[in-house]
N, CA, C, O and CB atoms as a CASP TS submission, in Angstrom:
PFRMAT TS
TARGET T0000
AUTHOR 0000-0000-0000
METHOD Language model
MODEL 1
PARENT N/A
ATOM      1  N   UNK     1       0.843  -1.169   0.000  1.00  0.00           N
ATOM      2  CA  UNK     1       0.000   0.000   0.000  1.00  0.00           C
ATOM      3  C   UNK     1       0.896   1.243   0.000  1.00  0.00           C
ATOM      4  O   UNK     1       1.883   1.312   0.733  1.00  0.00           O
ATOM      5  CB  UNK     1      -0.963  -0.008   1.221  1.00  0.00           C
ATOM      6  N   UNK     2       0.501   2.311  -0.911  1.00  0.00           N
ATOM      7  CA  UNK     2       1.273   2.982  -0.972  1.00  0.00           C
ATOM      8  C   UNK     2       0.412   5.023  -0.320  1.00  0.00           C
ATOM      9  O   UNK     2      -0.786   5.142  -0.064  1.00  0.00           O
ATOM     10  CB  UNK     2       1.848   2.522  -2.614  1.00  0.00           C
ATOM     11  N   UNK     3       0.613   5.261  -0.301  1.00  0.00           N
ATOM     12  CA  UNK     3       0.141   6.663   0.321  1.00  0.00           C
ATOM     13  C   UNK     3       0.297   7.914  -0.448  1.00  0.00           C
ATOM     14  O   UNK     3       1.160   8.790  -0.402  1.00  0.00           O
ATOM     15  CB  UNK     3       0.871   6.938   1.561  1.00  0.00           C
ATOM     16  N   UNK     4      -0.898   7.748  -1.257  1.00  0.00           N
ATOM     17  CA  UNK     4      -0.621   9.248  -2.100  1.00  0.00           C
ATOM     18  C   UNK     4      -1.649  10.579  -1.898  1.00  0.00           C
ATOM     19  O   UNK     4      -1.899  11.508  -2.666  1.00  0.00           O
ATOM     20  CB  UNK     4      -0.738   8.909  -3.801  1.00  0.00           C
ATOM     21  N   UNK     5      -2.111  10.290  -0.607  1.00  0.00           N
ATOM     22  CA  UNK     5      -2.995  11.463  -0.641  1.00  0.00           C
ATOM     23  C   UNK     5      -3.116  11.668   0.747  1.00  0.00           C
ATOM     24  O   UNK     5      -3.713  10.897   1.499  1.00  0.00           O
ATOM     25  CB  UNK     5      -4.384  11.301  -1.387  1.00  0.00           C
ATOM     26  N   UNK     6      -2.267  13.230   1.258  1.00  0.00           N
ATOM     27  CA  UNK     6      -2.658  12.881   2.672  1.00  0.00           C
ATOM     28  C   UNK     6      -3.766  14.297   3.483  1.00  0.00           C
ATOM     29  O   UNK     6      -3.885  15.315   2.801  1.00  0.00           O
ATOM     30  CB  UNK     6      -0.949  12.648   3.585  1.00  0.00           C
ATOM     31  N   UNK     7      -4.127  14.277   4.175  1.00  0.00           N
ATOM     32  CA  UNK     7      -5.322  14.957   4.803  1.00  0.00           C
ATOM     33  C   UNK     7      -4.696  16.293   5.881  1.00  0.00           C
ATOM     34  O   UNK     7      -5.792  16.838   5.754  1.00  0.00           O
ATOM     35  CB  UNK     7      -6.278  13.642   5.755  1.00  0.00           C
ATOM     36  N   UNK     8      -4.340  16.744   6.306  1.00  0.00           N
ATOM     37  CA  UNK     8      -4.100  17.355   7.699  1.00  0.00           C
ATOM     38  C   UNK     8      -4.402  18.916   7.743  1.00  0.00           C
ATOM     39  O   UNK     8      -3.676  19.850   8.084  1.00  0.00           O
ATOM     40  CB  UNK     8      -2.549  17.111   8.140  1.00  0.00           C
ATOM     41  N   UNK     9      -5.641  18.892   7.310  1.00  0.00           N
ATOM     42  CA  UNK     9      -6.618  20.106   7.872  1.00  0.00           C
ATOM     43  C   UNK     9      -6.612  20.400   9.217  1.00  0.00           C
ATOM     44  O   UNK     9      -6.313  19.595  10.099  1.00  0.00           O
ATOM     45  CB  UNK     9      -8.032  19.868   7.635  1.00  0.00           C
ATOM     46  N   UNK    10      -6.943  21.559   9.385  1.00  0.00           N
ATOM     47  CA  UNK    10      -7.616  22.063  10.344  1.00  0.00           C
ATOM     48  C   UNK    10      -7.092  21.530  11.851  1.00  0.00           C
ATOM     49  O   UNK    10      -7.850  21.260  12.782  1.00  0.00           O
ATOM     50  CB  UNK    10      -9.024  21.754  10.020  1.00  0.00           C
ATOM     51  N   UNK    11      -5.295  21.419  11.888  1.00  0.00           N
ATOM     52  CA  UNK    11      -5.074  20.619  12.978  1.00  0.00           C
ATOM     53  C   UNK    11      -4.123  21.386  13.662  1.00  0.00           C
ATOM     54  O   UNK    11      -3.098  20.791  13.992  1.00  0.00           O
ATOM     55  CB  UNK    11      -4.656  19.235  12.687  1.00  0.00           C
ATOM     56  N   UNK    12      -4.263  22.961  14.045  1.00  0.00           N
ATOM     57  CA  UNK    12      -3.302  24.133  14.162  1.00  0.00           C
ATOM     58  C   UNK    12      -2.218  23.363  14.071  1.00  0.00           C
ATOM     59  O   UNK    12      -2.145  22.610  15.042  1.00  0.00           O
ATOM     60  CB  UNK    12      -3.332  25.090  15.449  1.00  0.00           C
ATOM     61  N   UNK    13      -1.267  23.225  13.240  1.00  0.00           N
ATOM     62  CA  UNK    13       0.425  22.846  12.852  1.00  0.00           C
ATOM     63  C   UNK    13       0.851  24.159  12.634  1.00  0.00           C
ATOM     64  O   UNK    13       0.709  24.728  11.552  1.00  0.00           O
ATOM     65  CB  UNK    13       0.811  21.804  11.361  1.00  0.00           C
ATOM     66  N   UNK    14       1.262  24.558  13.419  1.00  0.00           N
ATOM     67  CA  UNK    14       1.980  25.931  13.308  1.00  0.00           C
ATOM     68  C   UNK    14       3.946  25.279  12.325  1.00  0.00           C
ATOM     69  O   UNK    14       4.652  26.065  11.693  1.00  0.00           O
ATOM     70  CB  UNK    14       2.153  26.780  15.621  1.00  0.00           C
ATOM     71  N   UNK    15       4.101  24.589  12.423  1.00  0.00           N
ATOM     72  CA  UNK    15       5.461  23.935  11.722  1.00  0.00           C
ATOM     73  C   UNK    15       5.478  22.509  11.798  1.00  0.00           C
ATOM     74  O   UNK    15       4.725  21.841  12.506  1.00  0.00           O
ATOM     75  CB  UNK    15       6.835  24.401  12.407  1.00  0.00           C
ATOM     76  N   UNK    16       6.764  21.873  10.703  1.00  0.00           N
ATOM     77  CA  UNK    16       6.999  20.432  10.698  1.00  0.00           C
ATOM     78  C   UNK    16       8.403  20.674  10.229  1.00  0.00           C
ATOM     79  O   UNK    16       8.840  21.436   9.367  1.00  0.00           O
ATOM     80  CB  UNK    16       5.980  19.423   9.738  1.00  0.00           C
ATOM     81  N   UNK    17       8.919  19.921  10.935  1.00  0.00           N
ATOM     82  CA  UNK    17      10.271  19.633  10.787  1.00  0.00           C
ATOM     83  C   UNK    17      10.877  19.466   9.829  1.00  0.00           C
ATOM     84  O   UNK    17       9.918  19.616   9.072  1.00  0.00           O
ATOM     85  CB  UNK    17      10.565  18.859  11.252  1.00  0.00           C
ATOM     86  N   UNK    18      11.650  19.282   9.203  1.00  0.00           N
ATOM     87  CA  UNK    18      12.651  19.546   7.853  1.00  0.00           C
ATOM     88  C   UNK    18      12.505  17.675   7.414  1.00  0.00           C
ATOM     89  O   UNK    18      12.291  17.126   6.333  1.00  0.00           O
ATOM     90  CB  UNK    18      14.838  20.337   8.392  1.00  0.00           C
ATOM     91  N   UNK    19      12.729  17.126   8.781  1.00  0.00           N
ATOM     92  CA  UNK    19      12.747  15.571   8.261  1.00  0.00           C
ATOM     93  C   UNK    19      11.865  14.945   8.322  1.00  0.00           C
ATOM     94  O   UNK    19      12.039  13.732   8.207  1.00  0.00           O
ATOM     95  CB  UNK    19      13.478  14.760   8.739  1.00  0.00           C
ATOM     96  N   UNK    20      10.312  15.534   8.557  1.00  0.00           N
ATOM     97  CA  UNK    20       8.932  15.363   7.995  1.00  0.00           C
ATOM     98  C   UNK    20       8.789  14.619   6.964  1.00  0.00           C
ATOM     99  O   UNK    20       8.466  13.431   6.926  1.00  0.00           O
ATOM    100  CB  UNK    20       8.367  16.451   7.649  1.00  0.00           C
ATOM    101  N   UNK    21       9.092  15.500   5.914  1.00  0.00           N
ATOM    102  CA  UNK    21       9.028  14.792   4.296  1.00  0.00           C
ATOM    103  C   UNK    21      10.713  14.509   3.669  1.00  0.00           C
ATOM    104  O   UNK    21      11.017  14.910   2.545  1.00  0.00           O
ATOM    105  CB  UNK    21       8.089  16.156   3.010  1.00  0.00           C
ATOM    106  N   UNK    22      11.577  13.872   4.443  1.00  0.00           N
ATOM    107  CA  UNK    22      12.960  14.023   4.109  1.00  0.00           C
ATOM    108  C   UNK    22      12.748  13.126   3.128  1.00  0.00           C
ATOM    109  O   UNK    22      13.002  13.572   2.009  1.00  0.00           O
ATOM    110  CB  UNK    22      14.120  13.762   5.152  1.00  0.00           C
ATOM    111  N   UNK    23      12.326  11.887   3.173  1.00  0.00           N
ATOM    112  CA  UNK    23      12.636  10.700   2.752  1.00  0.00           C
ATOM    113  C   UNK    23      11.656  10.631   1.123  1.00  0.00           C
ATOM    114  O   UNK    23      10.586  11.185   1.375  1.00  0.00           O
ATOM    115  CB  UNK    23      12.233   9.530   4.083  1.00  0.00           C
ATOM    116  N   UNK    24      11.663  10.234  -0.147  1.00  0.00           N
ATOM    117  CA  UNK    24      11.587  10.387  -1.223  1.00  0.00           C
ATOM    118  C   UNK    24      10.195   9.541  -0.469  1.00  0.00           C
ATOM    119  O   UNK    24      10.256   8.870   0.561  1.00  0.00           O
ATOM    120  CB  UNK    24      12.760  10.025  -2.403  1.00  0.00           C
ATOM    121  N   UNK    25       8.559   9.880  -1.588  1.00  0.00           N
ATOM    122  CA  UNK    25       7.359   9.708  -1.437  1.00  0.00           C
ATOM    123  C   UNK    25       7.046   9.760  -2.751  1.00  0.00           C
ATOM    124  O   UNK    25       7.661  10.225  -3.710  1.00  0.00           O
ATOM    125  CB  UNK    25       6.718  10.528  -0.573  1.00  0.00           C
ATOM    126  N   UNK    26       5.787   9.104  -2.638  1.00  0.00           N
ATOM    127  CA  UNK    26       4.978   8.203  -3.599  1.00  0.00           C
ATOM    128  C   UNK    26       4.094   9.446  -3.766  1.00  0.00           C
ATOM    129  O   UNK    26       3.463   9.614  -4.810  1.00  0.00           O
ATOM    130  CB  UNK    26       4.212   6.603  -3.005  1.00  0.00           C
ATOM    131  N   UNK    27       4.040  10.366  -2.692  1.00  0.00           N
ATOM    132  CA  UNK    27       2.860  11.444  -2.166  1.00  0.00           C
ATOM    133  C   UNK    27       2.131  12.219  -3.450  1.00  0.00           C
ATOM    134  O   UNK    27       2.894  12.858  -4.175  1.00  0.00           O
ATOM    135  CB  UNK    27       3.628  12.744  -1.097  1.00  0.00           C
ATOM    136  N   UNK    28       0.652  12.212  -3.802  1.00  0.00           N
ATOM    137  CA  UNK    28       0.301  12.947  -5.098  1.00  0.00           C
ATOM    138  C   UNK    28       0.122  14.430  -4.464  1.00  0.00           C
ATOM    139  O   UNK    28       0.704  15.453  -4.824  1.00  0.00           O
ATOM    140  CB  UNK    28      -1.195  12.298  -5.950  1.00  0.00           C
ATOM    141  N   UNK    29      -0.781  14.290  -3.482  1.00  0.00           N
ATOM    142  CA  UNK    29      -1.709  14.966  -3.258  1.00  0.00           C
ATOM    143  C   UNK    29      -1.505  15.214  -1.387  1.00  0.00           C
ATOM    144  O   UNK    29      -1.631  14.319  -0.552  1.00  0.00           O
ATOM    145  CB  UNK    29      -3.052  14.178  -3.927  1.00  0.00           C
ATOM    146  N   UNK    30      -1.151  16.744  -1.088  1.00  0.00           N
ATOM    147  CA  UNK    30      -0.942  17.463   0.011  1.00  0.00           C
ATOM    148  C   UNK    30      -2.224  18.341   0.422  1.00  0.00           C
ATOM    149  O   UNK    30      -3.005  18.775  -0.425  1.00  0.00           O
ATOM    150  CB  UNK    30       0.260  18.267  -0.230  1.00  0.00           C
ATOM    151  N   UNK    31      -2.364  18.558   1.773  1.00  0.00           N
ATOM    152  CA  UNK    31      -3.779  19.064   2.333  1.00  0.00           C
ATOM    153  C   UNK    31      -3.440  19.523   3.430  1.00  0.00           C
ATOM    154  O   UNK    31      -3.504  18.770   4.402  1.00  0.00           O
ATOM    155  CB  UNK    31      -4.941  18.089   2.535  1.00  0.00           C
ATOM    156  N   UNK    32      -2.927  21.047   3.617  1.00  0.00           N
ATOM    157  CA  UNK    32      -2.800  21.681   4.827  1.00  0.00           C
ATOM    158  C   UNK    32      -3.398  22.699   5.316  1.00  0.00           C
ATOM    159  O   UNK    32      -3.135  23.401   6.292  1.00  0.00           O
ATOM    160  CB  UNK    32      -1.867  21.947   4.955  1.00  0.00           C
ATOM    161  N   UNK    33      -4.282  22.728   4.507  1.00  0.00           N
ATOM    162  CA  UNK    33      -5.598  24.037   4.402  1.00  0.00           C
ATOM    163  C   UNK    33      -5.841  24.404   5.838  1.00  0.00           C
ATOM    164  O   UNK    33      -5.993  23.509   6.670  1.00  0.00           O
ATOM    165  CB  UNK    33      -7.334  23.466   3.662  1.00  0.00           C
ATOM    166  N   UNK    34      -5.891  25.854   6.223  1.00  0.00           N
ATOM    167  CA  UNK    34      -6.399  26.237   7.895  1.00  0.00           C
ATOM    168  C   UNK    34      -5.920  25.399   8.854  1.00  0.00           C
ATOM    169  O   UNK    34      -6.430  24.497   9.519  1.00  0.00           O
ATOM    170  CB  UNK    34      -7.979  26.157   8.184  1.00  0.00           C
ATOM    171  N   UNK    35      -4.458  26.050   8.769  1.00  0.00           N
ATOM    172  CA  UNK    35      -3.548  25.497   9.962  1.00  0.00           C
ATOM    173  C   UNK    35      -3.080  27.021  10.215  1.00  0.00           C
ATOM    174  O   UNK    35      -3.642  28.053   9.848  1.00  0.00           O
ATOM    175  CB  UNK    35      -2.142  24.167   9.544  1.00  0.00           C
ATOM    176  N   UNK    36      -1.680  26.833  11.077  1.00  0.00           N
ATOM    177  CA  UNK    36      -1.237  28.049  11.384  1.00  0.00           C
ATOM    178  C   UNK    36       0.228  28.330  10.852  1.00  0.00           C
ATOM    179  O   UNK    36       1.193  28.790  11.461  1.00  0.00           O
ATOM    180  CB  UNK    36      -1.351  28.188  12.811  1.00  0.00           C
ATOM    181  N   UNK    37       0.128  27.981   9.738  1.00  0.00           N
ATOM    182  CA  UNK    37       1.743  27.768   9.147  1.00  0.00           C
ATOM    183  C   UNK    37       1.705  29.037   9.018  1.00  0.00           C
ATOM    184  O   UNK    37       0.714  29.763   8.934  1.00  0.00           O
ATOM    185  CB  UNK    37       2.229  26.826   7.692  1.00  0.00           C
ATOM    186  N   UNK    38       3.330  29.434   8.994  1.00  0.00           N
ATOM    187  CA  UNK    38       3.933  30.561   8.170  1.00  0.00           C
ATOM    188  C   UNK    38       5.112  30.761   7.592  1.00  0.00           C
ATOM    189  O   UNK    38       5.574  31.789   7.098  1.00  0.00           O
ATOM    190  CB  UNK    38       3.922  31.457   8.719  1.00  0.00           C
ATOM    191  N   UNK    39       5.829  29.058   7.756  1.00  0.00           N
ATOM    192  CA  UNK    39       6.436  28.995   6.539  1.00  0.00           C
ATOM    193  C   UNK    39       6.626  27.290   5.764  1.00  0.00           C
ATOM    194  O   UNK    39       6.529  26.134   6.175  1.00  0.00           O
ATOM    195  CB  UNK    39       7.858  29.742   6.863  1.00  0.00           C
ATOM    196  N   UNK    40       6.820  27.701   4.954  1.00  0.00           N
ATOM    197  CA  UNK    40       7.360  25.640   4.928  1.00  0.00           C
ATOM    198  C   UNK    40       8.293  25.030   5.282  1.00  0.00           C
ATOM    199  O   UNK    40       9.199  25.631   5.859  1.00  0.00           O
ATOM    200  CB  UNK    40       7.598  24.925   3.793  1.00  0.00           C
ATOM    201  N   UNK    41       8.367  23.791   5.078  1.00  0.00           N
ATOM    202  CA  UNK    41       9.793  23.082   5.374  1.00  0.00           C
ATOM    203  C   UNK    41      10.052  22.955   4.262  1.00  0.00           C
ATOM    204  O   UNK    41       9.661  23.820   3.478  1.00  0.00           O
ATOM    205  CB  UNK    41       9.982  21.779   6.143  1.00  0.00           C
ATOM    206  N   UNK    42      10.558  22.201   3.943  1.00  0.00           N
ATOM    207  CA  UNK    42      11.605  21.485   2.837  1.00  0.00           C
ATOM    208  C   UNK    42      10.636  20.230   2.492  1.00  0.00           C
ATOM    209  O   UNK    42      10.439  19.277   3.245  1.00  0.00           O
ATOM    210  CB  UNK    42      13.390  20.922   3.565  1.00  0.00           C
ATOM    211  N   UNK    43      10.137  20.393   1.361  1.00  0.00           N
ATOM    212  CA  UNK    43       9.151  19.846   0.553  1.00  0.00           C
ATOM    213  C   UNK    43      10.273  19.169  -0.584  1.00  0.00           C
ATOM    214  O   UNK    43       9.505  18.390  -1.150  1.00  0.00           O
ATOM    215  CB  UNK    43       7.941  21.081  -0.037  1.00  0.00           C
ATOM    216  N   UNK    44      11.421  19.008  -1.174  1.00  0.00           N
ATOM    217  CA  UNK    44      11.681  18.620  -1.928  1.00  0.00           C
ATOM    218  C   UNK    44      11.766  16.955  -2.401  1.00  0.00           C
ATOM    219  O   UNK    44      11.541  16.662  -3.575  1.00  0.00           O
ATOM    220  CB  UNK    44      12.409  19.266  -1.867  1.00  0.00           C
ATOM    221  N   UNK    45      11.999  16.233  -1.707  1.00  0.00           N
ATOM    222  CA  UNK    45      11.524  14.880  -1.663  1.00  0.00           C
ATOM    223  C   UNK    45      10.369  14.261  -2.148  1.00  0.00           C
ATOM    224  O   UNK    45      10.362  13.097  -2.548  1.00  0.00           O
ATOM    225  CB  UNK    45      11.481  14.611  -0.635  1.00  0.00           C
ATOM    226  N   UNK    46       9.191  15.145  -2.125  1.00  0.00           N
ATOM    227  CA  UNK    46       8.125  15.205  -2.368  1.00  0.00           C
ATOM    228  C   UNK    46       8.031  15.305  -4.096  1.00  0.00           C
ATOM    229  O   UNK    46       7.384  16.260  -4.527  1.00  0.00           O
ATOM    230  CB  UNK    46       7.617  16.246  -1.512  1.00  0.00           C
ATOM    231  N   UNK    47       8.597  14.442  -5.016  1.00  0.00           N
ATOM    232  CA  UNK    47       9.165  14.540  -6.162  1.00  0.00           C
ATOM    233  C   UNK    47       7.696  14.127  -7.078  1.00  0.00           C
ATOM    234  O   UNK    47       7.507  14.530  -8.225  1.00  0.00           O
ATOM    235  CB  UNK    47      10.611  13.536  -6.266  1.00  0.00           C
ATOM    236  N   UNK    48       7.077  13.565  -6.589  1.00  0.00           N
ATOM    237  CA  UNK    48       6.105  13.252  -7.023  1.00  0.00           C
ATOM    238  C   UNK    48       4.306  14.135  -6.925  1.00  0.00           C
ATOM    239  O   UNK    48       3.193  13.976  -7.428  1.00  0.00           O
ATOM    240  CB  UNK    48       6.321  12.088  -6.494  1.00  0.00           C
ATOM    241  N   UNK    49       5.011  15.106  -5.911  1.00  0.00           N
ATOM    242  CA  UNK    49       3.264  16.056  -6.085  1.00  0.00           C
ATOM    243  C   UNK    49       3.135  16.827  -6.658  1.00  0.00           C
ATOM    244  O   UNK    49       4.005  17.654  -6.931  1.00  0.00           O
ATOM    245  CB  UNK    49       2.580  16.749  -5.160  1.00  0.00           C
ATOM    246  N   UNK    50       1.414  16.826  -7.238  1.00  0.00           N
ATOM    247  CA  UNK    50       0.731  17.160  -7.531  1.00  0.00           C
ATOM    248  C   UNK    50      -0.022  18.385  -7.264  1.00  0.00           C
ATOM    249  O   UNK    50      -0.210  19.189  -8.178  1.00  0.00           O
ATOM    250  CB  UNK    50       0.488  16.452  -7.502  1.00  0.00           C
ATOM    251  N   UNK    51      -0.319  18.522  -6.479  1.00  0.00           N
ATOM    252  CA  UNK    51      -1.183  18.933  -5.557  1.00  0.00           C
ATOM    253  C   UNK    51      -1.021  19.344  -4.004  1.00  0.00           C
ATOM    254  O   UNK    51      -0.824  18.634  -3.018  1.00  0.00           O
ATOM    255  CB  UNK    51      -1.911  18.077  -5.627  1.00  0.00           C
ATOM    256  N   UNK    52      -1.187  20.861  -4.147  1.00  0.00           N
ATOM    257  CA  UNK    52      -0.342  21.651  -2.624  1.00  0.00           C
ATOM    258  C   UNK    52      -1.672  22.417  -1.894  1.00  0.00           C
ATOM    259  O   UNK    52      -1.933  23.575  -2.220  1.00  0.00           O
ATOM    260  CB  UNK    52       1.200  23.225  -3.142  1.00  0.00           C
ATOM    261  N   UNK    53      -2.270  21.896  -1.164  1.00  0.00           N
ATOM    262  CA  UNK    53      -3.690  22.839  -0.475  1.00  0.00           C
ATOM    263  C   UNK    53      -2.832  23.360   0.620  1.00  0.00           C
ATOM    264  O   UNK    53      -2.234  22.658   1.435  1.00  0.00           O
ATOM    265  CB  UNK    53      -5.353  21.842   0.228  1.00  0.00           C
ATOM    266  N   UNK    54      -2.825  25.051   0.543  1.00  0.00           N
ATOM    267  CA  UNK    54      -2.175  25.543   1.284  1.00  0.00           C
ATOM    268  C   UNK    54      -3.196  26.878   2.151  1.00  0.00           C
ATOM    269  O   UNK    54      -2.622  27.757   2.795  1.00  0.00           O
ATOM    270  CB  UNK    54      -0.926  25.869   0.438  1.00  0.00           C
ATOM    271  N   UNK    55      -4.723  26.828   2.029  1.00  0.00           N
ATOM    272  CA  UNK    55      -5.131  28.154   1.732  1.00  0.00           C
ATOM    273  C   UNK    55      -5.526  28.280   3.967  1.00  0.00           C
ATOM    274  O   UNK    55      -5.616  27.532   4.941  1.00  0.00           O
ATOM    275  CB  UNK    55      -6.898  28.239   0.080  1.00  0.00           C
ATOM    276  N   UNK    56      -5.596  29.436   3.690  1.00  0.00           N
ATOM    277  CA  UNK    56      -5.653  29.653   5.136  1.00  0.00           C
ATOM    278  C   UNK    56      -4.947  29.103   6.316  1.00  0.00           C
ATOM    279  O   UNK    56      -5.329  28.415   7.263  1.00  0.00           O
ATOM    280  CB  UNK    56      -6.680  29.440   5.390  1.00  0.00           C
ATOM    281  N   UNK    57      -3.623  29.690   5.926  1.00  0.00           N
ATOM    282  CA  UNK    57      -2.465  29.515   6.698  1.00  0.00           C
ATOM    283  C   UNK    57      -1.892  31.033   6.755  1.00  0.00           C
ATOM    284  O   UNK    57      -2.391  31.995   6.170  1.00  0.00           O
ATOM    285  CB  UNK    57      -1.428  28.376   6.024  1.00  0.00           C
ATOM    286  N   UNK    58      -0.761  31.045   7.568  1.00  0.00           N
ATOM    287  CA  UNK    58      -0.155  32.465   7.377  1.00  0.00           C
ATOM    288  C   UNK    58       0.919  32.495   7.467  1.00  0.00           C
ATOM    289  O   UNK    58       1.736  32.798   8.336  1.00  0.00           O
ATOM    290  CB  UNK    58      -0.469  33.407   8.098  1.00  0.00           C
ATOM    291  N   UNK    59       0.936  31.875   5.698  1.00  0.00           N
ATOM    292  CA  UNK    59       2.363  32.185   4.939  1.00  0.00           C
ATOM    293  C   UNK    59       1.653  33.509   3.723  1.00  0.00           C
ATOM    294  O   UNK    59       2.393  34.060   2.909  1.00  0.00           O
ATOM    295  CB  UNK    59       3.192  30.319   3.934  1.00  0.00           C
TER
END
């Protein structure tokens, strides 16, 4: 089973660590809509997405 779509709304994440997404992913599809971000990590691993829900955060 592989994991290409992940969920994490609405779960105040004000940050995630750099080695969050270190490791190379299958990942299509990202969902961080109405959290409390204001900046990213290091998304590059993430070689495979698609799809970035970023809206109502404060970046």
């Amino acid at each position: 089973m592989v994991l290409q779509e992940l969920v994490v709304d609405h779960n105040r994440i004000r940050a995630f660590n750099d080695s969050a997404f270190a490791k190379p992913s299958s990942l299509l599809t990202l969902h961080l809509e109405e959290n409390r971000l204001r900046e990213l990590g290091k998304l590059q691993s993430l070689v495979k997405l698609e799809k970035l829900f970023l809206g109502y955060n404060k970046i």
